[in-house]
C-alpha positions as CSV (number, residue, x, y, z in Angstrom):
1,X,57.3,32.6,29.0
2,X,57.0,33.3,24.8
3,X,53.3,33.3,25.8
4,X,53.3,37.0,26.4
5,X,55.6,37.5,23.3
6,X,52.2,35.4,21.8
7,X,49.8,37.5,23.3
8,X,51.4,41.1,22.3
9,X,51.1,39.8,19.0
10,X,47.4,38.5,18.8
11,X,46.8,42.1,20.0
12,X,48.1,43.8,17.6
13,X,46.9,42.1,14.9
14,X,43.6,42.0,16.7
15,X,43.9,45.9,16.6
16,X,45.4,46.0,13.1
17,X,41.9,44.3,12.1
18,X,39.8,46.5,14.1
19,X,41.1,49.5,12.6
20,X,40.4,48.1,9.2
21,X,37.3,47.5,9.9
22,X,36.7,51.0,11.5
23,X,35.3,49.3,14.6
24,X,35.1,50.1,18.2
25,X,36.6,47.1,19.7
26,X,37.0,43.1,19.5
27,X,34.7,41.3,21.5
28,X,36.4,37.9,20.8
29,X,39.0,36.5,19.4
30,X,39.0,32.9,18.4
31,X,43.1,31.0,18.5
32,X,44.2,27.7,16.8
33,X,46.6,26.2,18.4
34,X,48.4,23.1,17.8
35,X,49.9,20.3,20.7
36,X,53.0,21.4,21.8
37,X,52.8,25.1,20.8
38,X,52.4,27.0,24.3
39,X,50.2,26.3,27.7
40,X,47.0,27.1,27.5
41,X,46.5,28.8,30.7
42,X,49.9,30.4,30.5
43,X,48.8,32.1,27.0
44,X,45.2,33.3,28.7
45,X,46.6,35.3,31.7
46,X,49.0,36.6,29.0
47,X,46.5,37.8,27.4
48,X,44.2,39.0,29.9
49,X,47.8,41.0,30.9
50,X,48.1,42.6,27.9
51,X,44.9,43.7,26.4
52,X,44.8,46.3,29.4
53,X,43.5,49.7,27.6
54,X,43.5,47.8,23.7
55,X,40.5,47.4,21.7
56,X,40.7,43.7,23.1
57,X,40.3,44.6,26.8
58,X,36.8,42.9,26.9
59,X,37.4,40.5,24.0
60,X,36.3,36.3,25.1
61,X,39.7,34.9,24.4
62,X,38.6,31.3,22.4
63,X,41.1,28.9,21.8
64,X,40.3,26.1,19.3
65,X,42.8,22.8,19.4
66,X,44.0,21.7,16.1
67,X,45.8,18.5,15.6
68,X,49.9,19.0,14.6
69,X,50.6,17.7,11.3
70,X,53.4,15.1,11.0
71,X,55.2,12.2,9.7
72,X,56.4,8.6,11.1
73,X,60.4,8.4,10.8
74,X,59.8,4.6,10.8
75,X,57.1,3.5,8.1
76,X,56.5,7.1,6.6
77,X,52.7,7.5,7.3
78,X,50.9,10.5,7.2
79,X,49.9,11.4,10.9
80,X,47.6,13.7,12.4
81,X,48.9,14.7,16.4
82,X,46.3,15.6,19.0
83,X,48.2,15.3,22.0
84,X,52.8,14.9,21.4
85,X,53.0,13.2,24.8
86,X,53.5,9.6,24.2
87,X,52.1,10.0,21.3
88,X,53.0,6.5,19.2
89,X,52.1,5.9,15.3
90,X,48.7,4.4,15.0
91,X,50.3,2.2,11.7
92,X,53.9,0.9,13.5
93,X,53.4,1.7,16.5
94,X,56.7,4.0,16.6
95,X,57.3,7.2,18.6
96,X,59.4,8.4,16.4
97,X,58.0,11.4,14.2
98,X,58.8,14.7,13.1
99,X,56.1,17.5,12.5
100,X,55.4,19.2,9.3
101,X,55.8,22.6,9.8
102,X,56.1,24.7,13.2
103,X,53.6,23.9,15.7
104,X,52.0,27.2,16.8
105,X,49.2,29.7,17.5
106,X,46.7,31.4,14.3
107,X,44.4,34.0,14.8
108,X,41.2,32.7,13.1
109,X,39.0,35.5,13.6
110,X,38.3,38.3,15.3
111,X,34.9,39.5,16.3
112,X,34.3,43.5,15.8
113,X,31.7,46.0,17.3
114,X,31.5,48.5,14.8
């Protein structure tokens, strides 16, 4: 599962930003993630796995869900992707569209007890 590959990474760079800050510990972090980029729930027991003894260990894990970016391969529209299964163009009607960009996870913001 990259989810865990996901979550080591939030941590550190939740820790990297609690260290900045000179604070104690996170007590949440807040996740964009777009459709497509990882399972929800797969990314949150991740997570809860391991933040064991890391600044994050008590840390809310919020995850906000962004819409993916993309373009029609048929009539060239602009589109905005909430969901990629059967997702069809809301101009023609095709299925066929490519992302902008990498669909994925960004830290938004961390939350610090100083």
């Amino acid at each position: 599962m990259h989810e865990y590959g996901i979550a080591r990474e939030l941590v550190s760079e939740v820790e990297r930003n609690v260290r900045a800050h000179a604070g104690v510990r996170a007590s949440r972090v807040v996740v964009a993630v777009s459709p497509g980029a990882l399972e929800e729930e797969s990314l949150r027991v991740a997570f809860d796995t391991v933040r064991v003894d890391t600044v994050a260990a008590r840390a809310e894990l919020a995850v906000e869900h962004v819409a993916l970016d993309a373009y029609c391969l048929d009539c060239a529209g602009e589109l905005h992707v909430d969901d990629v299964a059967g997702f069809r163009c809301p101009e023609c009607g095709s299925e066929r569209w490519r992302p902008v960009g990498t669909p994925g996870v960004l830290l938004r913001s961390v939350e610090i007890e100083i």
